[in-house]
VOVO-424844 format. One record per atom (N, C-alpha, C, O, CB): x, y, z. Coordinates in pm, whole numbers, plus 50000, padded with zeros to 5 digits. Glycine has a CB too. Example, Ala and Ser with C-alpha at 12.3 -4.5 7.8 and 13.67 -1.06 7.14 Angstrom:
! residues 2
513194943150780/512304955050780/513204967050780/514244966850846/511314955350905/512854977550708/513674989450714/512905000350787/513415011450804/514084994050572/
! end
This chain:
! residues 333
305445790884074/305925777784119/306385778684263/307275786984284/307065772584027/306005772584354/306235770884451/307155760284515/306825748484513/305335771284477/308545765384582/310015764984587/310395758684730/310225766384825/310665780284565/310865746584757/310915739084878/312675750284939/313335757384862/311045716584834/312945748385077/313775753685118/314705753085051/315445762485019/313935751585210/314825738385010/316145735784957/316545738584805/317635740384749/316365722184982/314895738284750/315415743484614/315615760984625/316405766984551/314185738884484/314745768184731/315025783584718/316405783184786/316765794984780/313825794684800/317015778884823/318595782784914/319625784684766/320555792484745/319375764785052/318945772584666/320035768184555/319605782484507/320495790884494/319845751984438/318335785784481/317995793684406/319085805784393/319815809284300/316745796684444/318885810984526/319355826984565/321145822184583/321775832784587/318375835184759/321935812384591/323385810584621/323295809884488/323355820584428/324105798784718/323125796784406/323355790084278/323335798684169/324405801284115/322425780084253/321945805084114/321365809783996/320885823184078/319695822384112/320145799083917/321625836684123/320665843384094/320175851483979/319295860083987/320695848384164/320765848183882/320435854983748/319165849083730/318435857683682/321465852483621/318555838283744/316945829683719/315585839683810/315705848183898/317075808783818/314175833283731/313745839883803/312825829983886/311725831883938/313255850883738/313355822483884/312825812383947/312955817084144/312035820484219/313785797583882/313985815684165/313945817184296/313665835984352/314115839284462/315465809884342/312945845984269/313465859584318/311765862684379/311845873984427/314275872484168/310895859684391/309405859284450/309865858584593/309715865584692/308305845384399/310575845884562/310915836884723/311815844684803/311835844584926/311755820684708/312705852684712/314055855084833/313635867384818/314675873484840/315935851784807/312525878384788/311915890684856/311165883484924/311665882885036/311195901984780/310095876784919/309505870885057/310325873885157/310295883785230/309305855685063/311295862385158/312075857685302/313195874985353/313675877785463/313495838585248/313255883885205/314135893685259/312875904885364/313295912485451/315065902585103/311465903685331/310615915985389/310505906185513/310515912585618/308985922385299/310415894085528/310515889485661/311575892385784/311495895685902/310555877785641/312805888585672/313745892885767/313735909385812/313445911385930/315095888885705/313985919785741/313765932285777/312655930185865/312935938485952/313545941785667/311645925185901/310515927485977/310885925686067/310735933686159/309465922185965/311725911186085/312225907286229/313005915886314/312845919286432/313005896386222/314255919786191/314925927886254/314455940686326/314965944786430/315695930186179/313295947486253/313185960686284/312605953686440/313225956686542/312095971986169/311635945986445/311195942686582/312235942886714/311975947086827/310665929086568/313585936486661/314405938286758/314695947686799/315055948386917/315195934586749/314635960786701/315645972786730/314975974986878/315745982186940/315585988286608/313525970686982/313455977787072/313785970487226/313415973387340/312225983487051/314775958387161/315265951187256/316695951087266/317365943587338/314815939487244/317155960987183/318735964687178/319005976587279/318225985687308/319235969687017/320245974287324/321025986487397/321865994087247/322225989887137/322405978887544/321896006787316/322716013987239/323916007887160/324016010487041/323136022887318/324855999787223/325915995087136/325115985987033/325485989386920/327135986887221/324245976487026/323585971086966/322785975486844/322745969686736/323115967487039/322065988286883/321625996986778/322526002186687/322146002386570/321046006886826/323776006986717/324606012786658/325256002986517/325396002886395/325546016786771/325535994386658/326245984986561/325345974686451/325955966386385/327125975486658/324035975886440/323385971086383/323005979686260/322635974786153/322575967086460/323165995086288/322926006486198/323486006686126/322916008786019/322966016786223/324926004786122/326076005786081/326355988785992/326955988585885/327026010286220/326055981286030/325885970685967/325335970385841/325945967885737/325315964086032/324035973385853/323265977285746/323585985085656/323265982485540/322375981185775/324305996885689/324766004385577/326136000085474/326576004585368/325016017285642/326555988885569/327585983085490/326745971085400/327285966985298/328875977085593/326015967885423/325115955785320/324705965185166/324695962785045/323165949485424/324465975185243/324115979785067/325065982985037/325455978584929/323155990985015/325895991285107/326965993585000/328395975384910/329295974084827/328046007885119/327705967984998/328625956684957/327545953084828/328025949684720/328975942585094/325705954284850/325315947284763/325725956784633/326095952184525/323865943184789/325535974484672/325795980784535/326885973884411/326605971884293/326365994784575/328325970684486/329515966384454/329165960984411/329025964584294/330365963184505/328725949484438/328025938684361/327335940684282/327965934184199/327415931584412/326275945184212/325685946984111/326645951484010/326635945483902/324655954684134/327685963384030/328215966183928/329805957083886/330015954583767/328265980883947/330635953583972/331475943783939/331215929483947/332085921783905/332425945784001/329515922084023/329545911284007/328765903283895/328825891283867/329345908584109/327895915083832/326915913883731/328065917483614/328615907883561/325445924583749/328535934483562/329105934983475/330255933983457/330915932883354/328865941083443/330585934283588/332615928883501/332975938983601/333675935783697/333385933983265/332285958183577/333415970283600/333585969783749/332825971183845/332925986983547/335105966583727/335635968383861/335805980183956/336645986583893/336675964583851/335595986184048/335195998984077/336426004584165/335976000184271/333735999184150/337076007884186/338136016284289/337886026584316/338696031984391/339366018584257/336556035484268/336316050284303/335206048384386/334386057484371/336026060884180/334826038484481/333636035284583/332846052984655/331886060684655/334556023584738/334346049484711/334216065484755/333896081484714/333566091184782/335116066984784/334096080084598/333216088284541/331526090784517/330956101684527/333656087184453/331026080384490/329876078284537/329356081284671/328656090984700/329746067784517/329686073684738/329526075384902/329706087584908/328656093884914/330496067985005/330866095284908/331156111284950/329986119884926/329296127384995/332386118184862/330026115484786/328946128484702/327776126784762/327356137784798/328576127284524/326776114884801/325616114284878/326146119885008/325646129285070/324966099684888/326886115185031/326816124085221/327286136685232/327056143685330/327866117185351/328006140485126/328146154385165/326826165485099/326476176485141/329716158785108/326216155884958/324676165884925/324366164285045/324536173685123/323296161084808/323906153785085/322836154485196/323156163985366/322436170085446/322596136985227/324396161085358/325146169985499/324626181285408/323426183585398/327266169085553/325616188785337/325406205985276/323816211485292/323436222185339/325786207085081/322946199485233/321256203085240/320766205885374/320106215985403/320286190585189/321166194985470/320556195785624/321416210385672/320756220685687/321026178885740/322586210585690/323136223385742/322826235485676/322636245285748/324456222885745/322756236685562/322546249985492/321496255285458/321446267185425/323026250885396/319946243385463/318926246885433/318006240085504/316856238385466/318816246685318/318526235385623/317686229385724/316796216985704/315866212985774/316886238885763/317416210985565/316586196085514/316516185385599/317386182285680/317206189085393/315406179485579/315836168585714/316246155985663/316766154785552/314546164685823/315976144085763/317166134685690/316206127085603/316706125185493/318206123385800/314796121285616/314146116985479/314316122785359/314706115885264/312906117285484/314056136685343/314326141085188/315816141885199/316196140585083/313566156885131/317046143585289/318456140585306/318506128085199/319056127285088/318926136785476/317596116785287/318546102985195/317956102885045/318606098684949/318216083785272/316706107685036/316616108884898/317196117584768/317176115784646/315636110084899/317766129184867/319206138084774/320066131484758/320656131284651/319996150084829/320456122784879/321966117884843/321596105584716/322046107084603/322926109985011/320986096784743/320696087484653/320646092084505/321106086284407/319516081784693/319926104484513/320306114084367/321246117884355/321316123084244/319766125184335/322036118684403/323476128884402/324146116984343/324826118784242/324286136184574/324006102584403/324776091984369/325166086084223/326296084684176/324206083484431/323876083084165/323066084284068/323896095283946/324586090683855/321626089484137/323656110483966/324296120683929/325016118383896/325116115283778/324516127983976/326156118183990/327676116483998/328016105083840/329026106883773/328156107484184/327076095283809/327266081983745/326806088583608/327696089983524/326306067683811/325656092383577/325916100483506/326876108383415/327136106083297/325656103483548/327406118983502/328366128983487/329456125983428/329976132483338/328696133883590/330006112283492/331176104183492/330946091883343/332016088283293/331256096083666/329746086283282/329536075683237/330556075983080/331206066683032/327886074083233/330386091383023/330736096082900/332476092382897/333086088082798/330276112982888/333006095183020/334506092782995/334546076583041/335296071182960/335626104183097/334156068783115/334146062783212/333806044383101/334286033283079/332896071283339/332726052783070/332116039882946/333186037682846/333206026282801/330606045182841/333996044982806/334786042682701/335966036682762/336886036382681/335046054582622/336216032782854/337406021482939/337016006282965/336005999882993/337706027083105/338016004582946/337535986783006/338305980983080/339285987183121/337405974982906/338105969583112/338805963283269/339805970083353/339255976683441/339595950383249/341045970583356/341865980183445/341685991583446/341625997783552/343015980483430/341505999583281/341576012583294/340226020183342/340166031283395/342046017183169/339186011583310/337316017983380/338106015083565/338156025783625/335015999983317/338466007283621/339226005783759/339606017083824/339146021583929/340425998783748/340966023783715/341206033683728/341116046083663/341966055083663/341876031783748/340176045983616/339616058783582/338496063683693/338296075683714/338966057383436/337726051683771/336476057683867/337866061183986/337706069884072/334806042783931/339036054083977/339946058184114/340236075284112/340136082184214/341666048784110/340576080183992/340836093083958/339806101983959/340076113583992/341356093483848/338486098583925/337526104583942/337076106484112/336306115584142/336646097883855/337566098184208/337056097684363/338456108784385/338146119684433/337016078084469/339956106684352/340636112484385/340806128184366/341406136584434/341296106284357/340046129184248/339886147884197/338576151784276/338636162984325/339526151683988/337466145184298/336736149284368/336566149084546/335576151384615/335986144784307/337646146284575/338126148684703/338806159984718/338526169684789/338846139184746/340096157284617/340786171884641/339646181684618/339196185184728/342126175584530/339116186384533/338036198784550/337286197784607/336286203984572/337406203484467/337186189484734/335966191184825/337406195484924/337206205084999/334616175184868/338366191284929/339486198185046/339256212384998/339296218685103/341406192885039/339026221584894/339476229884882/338676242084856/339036253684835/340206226684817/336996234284865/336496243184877/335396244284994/334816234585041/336206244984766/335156260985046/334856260585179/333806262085202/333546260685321/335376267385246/332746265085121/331546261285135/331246248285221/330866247685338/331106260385012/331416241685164/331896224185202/332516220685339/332356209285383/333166218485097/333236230285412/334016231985505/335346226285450/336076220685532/333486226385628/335756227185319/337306222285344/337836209985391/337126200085369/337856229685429/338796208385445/339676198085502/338846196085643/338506185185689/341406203385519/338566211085709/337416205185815/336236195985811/335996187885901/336816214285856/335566197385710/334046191085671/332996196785743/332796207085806/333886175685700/332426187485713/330966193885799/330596185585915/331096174885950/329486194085699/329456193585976/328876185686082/327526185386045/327226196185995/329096190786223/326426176286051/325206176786085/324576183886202/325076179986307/324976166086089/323676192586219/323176195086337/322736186586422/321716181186378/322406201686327/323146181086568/322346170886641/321186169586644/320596158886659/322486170486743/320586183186628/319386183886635/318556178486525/317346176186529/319186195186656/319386176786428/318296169386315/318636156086274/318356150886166/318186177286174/319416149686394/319886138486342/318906125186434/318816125586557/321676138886363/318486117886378/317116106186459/318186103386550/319406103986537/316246088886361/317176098886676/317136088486759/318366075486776/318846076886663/315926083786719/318886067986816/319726057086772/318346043086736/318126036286636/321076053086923/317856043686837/316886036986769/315926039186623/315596029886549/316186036386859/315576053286605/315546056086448/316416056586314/316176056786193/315236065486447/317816056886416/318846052786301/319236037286304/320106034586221/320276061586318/318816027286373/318876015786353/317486013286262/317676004586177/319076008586484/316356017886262/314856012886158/315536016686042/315646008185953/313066022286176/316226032786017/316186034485910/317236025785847/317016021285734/316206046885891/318536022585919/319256013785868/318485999485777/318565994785664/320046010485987/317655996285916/317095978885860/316105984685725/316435978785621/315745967186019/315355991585711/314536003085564/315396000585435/315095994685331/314676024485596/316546006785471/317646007585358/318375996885321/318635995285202/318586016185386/318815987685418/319015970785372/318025967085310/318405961685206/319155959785481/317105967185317/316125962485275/315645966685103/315155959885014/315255966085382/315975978085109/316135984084970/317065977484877/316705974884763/316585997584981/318425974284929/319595975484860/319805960984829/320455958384728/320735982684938/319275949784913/319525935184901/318295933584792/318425925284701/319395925485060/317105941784802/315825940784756/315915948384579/314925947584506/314735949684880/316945953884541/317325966084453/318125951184389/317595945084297/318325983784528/319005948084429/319865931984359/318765916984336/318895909584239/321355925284508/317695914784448/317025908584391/316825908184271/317005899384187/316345909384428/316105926484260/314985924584128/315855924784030/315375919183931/313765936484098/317105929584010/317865932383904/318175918783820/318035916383700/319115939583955/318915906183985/319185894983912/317785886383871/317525876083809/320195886783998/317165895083930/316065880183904/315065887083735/314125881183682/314415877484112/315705900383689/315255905183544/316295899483442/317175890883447/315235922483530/315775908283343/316395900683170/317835908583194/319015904883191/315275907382966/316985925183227/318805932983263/319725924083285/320715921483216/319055942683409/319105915583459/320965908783485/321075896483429/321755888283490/321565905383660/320485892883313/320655884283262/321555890283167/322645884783154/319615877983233/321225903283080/321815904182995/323295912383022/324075915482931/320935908582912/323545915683199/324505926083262/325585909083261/326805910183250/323855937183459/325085897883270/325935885883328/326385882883130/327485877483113/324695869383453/325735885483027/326635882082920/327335890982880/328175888182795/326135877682822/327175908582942/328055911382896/329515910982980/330545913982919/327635921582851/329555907483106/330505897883222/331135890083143/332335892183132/329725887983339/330615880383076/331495871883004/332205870782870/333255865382838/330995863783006/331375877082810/331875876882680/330935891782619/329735889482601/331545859782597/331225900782600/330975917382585/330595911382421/329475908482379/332685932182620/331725910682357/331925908182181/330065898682181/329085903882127/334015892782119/330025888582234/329505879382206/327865883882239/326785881482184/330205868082274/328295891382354/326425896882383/326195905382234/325325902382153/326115911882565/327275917682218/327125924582122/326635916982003/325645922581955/328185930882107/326925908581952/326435900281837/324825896581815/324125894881715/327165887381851/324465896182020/323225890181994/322495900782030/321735900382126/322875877382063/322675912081951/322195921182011/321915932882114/321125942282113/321945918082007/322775928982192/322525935182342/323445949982333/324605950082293/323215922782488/322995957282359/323745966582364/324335968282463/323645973582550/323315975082337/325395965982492/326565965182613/326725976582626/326745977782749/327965958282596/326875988182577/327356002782656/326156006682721/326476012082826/327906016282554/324886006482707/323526006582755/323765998582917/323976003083029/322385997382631/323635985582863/323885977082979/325115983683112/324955984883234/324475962182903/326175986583032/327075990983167/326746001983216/327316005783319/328525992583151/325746009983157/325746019783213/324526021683355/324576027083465/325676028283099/323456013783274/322106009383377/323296006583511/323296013283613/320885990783311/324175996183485/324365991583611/325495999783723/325576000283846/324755977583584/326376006483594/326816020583667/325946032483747/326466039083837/327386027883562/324926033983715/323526043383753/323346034183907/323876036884015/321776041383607/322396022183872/321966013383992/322746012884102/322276010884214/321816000383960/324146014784076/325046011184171/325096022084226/324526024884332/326266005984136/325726028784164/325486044984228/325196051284318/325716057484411/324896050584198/323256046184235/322366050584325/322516048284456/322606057084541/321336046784297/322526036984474/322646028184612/324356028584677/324696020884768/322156009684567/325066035984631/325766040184683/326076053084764/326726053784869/326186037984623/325396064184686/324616070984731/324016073384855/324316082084937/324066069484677/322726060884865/322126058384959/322956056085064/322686061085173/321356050084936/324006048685049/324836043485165/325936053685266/326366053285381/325716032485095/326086064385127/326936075285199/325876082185288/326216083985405/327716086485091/324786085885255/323556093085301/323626088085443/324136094685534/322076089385217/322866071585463/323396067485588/323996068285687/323596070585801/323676063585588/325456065385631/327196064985717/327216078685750/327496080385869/328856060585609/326916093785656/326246109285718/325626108085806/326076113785905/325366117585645/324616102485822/323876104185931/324066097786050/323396100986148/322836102185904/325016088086055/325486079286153/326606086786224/326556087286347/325946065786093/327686092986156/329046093986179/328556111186197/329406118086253/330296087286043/327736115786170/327406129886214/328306137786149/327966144586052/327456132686363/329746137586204/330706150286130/331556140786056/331816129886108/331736162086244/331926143185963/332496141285818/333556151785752/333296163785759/331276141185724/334806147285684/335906154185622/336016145485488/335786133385491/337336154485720/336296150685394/336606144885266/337666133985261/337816126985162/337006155385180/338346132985365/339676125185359/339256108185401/339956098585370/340916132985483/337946107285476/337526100685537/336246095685447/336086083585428/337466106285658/335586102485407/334286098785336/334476095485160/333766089085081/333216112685361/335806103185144/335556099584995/337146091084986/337966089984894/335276116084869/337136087385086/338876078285114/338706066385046/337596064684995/339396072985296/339786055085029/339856040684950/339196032985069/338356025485019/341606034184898/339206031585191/338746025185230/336946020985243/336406014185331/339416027585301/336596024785177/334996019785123/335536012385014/335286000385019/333726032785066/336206016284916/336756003884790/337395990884898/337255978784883/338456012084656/337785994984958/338815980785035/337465968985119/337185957085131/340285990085216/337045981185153/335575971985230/334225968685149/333205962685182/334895981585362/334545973785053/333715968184947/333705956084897/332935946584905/333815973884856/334875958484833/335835948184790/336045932484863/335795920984825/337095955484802/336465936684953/336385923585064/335285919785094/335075907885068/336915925085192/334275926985153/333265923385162/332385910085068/331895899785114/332895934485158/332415916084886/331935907584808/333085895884806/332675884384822/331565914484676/334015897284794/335095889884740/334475872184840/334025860884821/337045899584793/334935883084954/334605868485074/333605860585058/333605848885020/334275871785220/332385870585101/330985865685088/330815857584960/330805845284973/329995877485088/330685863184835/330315855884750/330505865784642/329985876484675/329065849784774/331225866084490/330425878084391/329445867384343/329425855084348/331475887284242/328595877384291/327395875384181/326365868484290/325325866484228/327825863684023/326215864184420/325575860784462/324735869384576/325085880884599/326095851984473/323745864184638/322845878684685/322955874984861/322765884284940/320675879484606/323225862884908/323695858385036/324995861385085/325295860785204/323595845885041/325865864884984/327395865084972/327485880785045/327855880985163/328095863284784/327165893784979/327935905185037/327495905185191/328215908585284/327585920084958/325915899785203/325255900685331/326695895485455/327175904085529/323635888385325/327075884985457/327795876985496/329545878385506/330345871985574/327335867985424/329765889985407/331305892785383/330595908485475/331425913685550/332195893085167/329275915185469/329565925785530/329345927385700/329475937585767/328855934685455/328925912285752/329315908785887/330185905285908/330355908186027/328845902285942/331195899185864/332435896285861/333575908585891/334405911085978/332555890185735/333045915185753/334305926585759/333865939485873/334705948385882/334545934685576/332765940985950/332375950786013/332085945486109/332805952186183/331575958085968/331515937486184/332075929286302/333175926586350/333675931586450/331825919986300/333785915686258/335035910086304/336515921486295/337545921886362/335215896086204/336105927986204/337655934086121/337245948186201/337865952986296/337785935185887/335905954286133/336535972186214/335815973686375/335775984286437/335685990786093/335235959386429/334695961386550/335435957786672/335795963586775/333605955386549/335535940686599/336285933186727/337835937986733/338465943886821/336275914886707/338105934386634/339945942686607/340185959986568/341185963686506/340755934286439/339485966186600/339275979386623/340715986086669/341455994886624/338115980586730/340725976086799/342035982186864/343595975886800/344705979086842/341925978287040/343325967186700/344695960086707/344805966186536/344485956686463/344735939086749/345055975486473/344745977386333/345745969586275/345175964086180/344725991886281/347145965186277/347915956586250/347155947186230/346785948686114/348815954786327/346675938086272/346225925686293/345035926486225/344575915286204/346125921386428/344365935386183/343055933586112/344025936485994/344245924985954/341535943986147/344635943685924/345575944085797/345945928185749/345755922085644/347105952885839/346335925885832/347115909285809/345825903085786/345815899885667/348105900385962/345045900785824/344085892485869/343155899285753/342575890485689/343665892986041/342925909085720/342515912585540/343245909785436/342495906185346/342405926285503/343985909685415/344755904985340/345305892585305/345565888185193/345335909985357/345495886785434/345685869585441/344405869885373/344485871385251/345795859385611/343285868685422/342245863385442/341775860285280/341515849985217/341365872385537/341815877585241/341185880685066/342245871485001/341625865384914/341305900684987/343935866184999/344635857384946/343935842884971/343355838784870/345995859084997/343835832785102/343155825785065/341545822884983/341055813484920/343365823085143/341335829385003/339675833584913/339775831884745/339185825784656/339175853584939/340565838284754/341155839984608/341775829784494/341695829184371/342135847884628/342655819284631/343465808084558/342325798484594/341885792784494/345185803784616/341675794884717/341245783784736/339875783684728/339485772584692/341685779284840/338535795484757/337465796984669/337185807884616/336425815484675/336505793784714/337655810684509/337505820484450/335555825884398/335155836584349/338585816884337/334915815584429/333475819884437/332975827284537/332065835484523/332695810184438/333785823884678/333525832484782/333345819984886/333745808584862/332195843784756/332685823985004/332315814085104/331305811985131/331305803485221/332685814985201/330245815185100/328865811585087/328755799484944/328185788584943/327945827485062/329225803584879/329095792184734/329715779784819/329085770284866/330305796984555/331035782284826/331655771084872/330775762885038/330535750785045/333345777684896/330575769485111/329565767785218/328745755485153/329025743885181/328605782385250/327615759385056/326335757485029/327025743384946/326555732984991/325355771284945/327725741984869/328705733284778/329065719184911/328965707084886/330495745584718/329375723785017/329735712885146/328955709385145/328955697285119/330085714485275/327675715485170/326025705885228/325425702485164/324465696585215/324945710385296/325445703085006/324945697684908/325725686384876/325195677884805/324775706284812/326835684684913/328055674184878/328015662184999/328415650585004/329745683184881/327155673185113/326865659985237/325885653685215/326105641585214/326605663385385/324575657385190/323065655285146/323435641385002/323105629585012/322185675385072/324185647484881/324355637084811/324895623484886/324345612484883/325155641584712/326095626984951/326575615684999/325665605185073/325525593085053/327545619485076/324925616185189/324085607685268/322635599785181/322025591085243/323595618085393/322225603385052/320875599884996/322065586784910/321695575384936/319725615684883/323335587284820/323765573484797/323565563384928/322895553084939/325315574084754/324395570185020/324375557785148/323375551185197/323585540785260/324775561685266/321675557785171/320765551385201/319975547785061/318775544785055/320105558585303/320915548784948/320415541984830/320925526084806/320535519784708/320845550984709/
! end
């Protein structure tokens, strides 16, 4: 079926659990990556960077999203994920001279792994305590990366310069991996999975009745997320070059996660895109220097969001111009 602008906009904000609009919004997502990559050779260095780095925050906002906006589990151990991909993939390049393609495809496994490893204790929690149980799991696996030296310890590691791309190759691979990760939430919402990841969101008891096996379900989406979390630490490794556990497997990927979807949108696939320009532009770019003021200004910000659209700002956005469009088609009725 073929989808006018206005019905694909509803599509991908409104319903992305349907599969009505998910043909359309990979279309328009391999376009956009196309565009973008075209730019990367009209950017200056700050531009590349900051575009690299952009990107790696889209997947990791869309990962978030799949697993707290589809199933419910709220995640506080972000960083664990992230860590474990960037430090497989750092340990591989330094110790065995891997380069960074099969790099991002370790870490993405490592991510993955980690979800795994963790699912057996992890699955048996629910709302606060699955929260904080992935928090304890990022927090023990930090301390033993402080402590052991293989790893470099509290120092960390460095990547060799020498095997680290181009800035312009780390801006393609960035726009590659957005492209994965917005493209990885497409297909999910636009399958039966996130159809059946969104009943067990609402009512767990009630999917269970109709069958669905909900510990199955949380776990697919514990894995998916992972994965692509994974991917994202892999990235931010290869961007940030040298790395310490205090920093890579720290809360602040949960905080920017977090905000990220919260703002943008949960459950929607326009939403993290949009909370992760927001929070990485505005918050760790432009206010860089004022960290006070980006605190306030996170925090204010995630409070109004919360009381006044708690869908996010893209829903509410899309909700204005659909509310203008009605108005204006009565007035000329």
């Amino acid at each position: 079926m073929r989808l006018s602008p206005a019905s694909w906009a509803r599509a991908v904000v409104e319903d992305p659990w349907g599969r009505t609009g998910a043909a359309s919004s990979f279309a328009a997502l391999v376009a956009a990556g196309g565009v973008a990559f075209a730019l990367g050779g009209t950017l200056g260095d700050y531009g590349l960077n900051l575009g690299a780095t952009l990107f790696a925050y889209v997947v990791l906002a869309e990962a978030w999203n799949i697993l707290a906006g589809l199933s419910g589990q709220v995640s506080l151990g972000v960083g664990a994920f992230v860590g474990v991909g960037a430090y497989a993939m750092g340990l591989l390049m330094v110790h065995d001279g891997l380069g960074w393609l099969p790099g991002l495809v370790v870490a993405t496994a490592a991510g993955g792994a980690l979800a795994l490893a963790l699912a057996v204790p992890l699955l048996r929690l629910r709302g606060d305590y699955f929260a904080v149980g992935t928090l304890a799991a990022s927090l023990a696996l930090q301390a033993w990366l402080l402590n052991w030296s293989f790893a470099g310890g509290s120092s960390g590691i460095s990547i060799p310069i020498a095997a680290v791309p181009s800035l312009l190759a780390l801006y393609e691979i960035g726009v590659v991996v957005a492209v994965i990760g917005v493209g990885t939430a497409i297909v999910v919402r636009g399958s039966r999975f996130g159809l059946r990841l969104l009943a067990v969101r609402e009512h767990e008891e009630a999917a269970a009745s109709l069958s669905v096996d909900t510990r199955r379900q949380r776990l697919y989406a514990l894995v998916v997320s992972s994965l692509l979390m994974g991917l994202a630490g892999g990235t931010f490794a290869l961007l940030q070059v040298s790395f310490e556990p205090n920093g890579m497997l720290g809360l602040n990927w949960t905080i920017s996660a977090l905000l990220m979807v919260v703002v943008g949108g949960t459950g929607t696939i326009l939403g993290p895109i949009a909370g992760a320009i927001f929070v990485y532009y505005v918050v760790a770019t432009e206010l860089a220097n004022y960290p006070t003021a980006s605190f306030f200004l996170e925090g204010g910000l995630l409070v109004l969001i919360v009381r006044f659209a708690p869908r996010g700002v893209v829903p509410l956005v899309f909700d204005g111009v659909r509310a203008a469009a009605r108005r204006r088609h009565a007035a000329r009725g």
